[in-house]
C-alpha positions as CSV (number, residue, x, y, z in Angstrom):
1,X,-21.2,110.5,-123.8
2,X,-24.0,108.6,-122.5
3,X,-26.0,106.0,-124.5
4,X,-29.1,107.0,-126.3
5,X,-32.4,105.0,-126.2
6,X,-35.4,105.9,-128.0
7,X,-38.8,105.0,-126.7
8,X,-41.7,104.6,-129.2
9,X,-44.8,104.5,-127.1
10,X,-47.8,106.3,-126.9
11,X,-48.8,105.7,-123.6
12,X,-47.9,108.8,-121.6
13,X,-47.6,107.0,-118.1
14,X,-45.8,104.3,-119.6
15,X,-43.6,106.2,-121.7
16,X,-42.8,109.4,-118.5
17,X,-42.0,106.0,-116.5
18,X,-39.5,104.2,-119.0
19,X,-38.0,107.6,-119.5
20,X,-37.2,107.8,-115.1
21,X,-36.4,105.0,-115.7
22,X,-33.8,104.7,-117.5
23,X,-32.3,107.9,-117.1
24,X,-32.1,106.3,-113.4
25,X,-29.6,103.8,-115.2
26,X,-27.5,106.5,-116.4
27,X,-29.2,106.5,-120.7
28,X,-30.2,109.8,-122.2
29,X,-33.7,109.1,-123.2
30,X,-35.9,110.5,-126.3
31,X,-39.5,109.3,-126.4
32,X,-41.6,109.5,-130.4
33,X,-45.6,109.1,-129.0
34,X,-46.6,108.0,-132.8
35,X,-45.9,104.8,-135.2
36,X,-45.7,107.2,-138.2
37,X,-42.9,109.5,-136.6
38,X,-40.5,106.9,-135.3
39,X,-38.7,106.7,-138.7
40,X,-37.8,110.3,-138.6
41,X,-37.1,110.1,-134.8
42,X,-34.8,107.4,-135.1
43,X,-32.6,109.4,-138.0
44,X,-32.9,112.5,-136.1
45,X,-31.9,111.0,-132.2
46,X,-29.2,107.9,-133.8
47,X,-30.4,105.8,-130.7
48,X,-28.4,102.7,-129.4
49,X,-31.6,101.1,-128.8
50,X,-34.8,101.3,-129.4
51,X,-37.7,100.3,-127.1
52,X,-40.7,99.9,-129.2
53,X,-44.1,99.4,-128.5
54,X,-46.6,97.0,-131.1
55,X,-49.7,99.0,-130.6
56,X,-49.1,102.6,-132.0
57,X,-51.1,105.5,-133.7
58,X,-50.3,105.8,-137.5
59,X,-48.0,102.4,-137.9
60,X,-47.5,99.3,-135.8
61,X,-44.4,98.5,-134.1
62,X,-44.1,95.4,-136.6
63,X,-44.6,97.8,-139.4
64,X,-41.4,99.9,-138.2
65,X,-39.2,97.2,-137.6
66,X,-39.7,95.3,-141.2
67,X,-39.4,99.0,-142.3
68,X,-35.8,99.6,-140.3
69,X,-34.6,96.1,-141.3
70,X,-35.4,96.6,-144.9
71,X,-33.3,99.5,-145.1
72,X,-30.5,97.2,-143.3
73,X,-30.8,99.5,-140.0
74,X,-29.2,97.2,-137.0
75,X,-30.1,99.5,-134.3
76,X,-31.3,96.5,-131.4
77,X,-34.8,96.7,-131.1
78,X,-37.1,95.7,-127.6
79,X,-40.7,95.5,-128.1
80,X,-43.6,95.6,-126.0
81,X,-46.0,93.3,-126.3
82,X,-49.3,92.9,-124.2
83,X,-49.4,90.6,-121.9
84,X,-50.9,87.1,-123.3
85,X,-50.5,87.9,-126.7
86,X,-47.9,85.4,-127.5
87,X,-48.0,86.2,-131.8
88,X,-47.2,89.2,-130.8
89,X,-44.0,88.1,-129.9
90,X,-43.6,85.9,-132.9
91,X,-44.6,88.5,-135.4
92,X,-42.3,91.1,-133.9
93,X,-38.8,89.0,-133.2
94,X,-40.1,87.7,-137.5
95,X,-40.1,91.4,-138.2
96,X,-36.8,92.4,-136.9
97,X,-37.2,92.5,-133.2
98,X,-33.8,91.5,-131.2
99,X,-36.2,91.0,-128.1
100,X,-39.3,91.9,-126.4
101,X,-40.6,92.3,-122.6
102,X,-44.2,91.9,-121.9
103,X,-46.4,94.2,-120.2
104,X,-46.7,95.2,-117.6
105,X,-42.7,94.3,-116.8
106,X,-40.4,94.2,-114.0
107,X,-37.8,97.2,-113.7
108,X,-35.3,94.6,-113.6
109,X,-35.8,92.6,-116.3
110,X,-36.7,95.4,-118.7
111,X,-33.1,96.8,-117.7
112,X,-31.4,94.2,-118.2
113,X,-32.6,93.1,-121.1
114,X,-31.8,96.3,-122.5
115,X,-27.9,95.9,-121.0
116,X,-27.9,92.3,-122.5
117,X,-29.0,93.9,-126.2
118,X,-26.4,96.6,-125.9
119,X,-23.4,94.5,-125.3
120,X,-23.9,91.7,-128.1
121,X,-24.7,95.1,-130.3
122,X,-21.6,96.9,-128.9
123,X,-19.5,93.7,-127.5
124,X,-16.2,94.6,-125.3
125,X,-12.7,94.4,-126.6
126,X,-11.3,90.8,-126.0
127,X,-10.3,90.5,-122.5
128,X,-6.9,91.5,-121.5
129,X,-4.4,90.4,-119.4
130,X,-5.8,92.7,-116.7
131,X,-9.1,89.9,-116.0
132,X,-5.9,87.4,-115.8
133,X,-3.6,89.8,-113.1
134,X,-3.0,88.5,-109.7
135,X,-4.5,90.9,-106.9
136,X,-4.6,91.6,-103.2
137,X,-7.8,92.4,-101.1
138,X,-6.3,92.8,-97.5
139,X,-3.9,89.8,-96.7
140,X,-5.3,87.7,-99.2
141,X,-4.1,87.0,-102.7
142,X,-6.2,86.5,-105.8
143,X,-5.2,84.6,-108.6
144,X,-7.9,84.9,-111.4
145,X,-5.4,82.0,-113.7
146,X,-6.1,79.2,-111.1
147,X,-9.4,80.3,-109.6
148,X,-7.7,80.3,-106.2
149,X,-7.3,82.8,-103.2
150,X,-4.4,82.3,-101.0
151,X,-3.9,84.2,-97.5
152,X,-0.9,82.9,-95.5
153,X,-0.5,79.3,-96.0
154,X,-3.8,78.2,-97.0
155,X,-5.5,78.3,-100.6
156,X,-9.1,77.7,-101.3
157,X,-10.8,77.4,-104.8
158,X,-12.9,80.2,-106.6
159,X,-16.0,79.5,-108.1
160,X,-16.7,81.4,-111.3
161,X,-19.1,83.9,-109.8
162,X,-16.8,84.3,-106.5
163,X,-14.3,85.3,-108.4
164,X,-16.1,87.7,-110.7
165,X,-17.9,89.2,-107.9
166,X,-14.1,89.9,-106.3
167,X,-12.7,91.3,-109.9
168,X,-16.2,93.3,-109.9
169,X,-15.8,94.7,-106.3
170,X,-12.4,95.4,-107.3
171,X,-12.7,97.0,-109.9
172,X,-15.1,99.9,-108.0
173,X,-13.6,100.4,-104.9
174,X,-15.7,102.0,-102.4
175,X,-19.0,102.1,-104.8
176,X,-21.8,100.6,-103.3
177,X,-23.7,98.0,-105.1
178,X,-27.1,97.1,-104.8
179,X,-27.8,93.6,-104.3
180,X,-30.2,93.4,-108.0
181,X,-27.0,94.9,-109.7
182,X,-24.7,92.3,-108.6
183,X,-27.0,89.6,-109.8
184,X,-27.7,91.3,-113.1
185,X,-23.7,91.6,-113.3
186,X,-22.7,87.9,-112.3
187,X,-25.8,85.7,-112.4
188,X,-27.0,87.2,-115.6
189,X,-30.6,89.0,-117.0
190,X,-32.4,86.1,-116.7
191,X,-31.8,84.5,-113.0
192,X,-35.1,84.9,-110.9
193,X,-33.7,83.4,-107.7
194,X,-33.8,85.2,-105.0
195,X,-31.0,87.1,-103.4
196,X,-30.8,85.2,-100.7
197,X,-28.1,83.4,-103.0
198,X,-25.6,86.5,-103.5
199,X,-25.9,87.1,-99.6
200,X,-24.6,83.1,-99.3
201,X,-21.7,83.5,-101.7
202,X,-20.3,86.7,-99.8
203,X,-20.5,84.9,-96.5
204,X,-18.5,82.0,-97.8
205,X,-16.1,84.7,-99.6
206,X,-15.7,86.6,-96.0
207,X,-14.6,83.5,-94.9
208,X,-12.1,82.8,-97.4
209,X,-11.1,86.5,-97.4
210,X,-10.3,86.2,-93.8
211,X,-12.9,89.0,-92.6
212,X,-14.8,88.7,-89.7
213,X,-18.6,87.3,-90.0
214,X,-20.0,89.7,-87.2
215,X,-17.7,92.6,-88.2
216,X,-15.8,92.4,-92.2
217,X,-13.4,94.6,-92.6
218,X,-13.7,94.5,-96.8
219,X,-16.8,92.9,-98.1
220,X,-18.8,95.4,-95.9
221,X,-22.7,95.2,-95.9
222,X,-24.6,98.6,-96.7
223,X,-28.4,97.6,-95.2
224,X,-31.6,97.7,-97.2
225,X,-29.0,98.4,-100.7
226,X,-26.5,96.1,-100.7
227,X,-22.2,96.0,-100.3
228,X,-19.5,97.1,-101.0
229,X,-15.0,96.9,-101.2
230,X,-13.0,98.5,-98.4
231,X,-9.6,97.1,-99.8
């Protein structure tokens, strides 16, 4: 079943956009236009998440959240704030916002933002042995206890992001990542570098992998997207 988000916003552009959006990502989206309407949306849809906007016809967005906190409603809540308005920000995270994007926003951030609110409101089971289990990509071995990869003789350290970029590849054989979805995924929501650093750390793990620099056999590059496994 595929995670619900409800977007309160009464601009249509903004609000057609969020829901392409976000359906892109894989959410089933429901959008409320009015302030005075997102209480009953919200107990008709049972959202995941709401992304709110302040600004709305018949109640404000800070009006709704005090409204869903005072009835002890935990459902994560983004607003939208305009751009400048810093109390805006400061009202809504007093009222009962978990987090707010500014406008106008980045696709990326406003995704993973959203990601980032969903897993501290639905956090994973405590990892299991399987993060810990030794693997194989091609003739080298992986061992996630020592942060090392071994391939004949020689072993070389892991960093932390080498290795979960390997368990991340490994886990999705085949599936092509684009090169913002690995840094959302291992560098985190809020990393604005540039991805000139992902493209660094798979050339030094080609080369502890073995593969070939001009030609890889596993960490394969898929131009203008991304890369992706061949185990």
């Amino acid at each position: 079943m595929k995670t619900k988000i409800l977007v309160v916003e009464d601009d249509p552009h903004i609000s057609l956009g969020l829901e392409e959006i976000l359906k892109g990502e894989g959410y089933d989206v429901a959008v409320c236009p009015r302030g005075d309407k997102a209480l009953d949306a919200i107990s008709r849809q049972r959202p995941a998440l709401i992304v709110l906007d302040v600004m709305l016809p018949g109640a404000s967005g800070f009006d709704i959240c005090k409204q869903l906190r005072a009835k002890k409603v935990g459902i994560p809540i983004l607003m939208l704030t305009a751009k400048g308005q810093e109390m805006d920000k400061v009202i809504g995270l007093d009222s009962g916002a978990d987090d707010y994007v500014t406008k106008p926003f980045g696709v990326r951030e406003l995704v993973a933002r959203i990601q980032a609110l969903l897993r501290r409101a639905h956090p994973a089971q405590p990892a299991t042995d399987e993060t810990q289990v030794t693997f194989k990509i091609g003739e080298a071995v992986i061992d996630p206890k020592r942060f090392e990869i071994h391939r004949g003789k020689k072993t070389e350290e892991l960093t932390a992001r080498e290795l979960k970029l390997l368990q991340l590849f490994r886990a999705h054989p085949g599936e092509v990542f684009s090169r913002d979805k690995l840094l959302n995924e291992v560098w985190g929501y809020n990393y604005y570098g540039t991805t000139r650093t992902l493209d660094q750390v798979i050339v030094q793990l080609r080369k502890k992998l073995g593969d070939s620099a001009d030609n890889p056999k596993h960490l394969v590059t898929i131009h203008g997207v991304g890369y992706k496994l061949i185990p």
